[in-house]
C-alpha positions as CSV (number, residue, x, y, z in Angstrom):
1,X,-2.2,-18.7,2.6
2,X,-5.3,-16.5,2.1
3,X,-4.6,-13.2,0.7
4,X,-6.3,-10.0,2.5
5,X,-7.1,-6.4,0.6
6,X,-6.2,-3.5,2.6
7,X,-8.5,-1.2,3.3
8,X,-7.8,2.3,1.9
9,X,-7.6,5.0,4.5
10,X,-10.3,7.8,4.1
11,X,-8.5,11.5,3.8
12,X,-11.8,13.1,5.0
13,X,-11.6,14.7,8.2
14,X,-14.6,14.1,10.8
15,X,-17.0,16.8,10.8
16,X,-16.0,19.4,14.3
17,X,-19.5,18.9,16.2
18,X,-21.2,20.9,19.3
19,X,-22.2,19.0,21.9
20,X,-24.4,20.6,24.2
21,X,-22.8,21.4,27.7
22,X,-24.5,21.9,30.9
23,X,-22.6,24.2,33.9
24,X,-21.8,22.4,36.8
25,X,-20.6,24.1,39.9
26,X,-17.7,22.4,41.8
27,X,-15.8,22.9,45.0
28,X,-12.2,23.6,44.6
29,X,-11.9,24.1,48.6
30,X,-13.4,26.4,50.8
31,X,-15.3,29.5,49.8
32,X,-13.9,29.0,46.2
33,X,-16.5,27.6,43.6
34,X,-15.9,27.2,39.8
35,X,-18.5,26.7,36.9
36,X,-17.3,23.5,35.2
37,X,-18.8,22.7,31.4
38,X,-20.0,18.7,31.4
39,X,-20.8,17.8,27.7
40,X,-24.0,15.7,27.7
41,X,-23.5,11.4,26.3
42,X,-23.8,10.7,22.7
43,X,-23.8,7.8,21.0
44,X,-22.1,7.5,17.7
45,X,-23.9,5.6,14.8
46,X,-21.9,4.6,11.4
47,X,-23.9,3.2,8.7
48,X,-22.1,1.2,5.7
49,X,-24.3,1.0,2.2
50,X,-22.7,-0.9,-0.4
51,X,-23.6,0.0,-4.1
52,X,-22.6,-2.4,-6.8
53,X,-23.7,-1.7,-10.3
54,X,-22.6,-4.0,-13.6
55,X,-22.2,-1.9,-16.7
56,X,-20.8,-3.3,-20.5
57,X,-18.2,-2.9,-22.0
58,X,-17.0,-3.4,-25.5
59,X,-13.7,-4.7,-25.4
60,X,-12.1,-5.3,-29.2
61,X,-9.8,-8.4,-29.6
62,X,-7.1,-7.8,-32.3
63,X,-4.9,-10.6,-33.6
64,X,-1.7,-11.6,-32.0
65,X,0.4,-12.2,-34.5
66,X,1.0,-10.9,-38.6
67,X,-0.7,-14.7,-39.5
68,X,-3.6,-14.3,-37.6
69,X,-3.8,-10.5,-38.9
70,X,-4.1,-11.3,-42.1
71,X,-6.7,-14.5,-41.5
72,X,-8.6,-13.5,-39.1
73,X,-10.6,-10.4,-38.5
74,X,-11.0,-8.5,-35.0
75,X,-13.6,-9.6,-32.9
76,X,-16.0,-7.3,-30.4
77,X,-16.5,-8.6,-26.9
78,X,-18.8,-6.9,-24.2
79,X,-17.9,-7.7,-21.0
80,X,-19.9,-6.7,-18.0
81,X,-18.0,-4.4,-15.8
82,X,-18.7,-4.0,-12.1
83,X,-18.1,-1.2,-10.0
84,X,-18.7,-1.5,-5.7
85,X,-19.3,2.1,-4.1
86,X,-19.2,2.2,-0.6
87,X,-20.8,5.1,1.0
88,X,-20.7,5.5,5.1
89,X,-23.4,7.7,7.0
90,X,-22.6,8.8,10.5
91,X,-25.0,10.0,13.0
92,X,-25.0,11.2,16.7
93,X,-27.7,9.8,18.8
94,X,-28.5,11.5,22.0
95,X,-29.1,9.2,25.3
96,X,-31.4,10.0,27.4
């Protein structure tokens, strides 16, 4: 049985954009004519970079028992430590 992370959900809200909106006239039925706005097609374009830097870390190990205490001094232990950042770009890209 394979185990699967969940993916956190972002608490950012999506930036409000403008697109650009052309007037078109339409016929509701007779003489009557209303202005409609048509926003133009745009094409959404998400970007995932993934950062992953390994930094040390000095971790001290302490005896576990009194016996050990008293025989055996603590030991320093540097461990690399890695951290992911993930960082997600979003872009509009007009059609043509």
């Amino acid at each position: 049985m394979s185990t699967q992370k969940r993916r956190k959900k972002s608490r950012s809200r999506g930036r409000a954009t403008k697109r650009a909106a052309r007037a078109v006239p339409v016929a509701i039925g007779g003489d009557a004519a209303v202005d409609v706005a048509v926003p133009k097609s745009t094409t959404d374009v998400l970007t995932e970079k993934t950062y992953v830097t390994a930094e040390p870390q000095v971790e001290i190990r302490y005896a576990a028992t009194l016996a050990q205490a008293l025989t055996e001094p603590a030991v320093a232990v540097v461990k690399p430590k890695s951290t992911v950042r993930k960082e997600v770009v979003a872009r509009t890209r007009r059609s043509a």
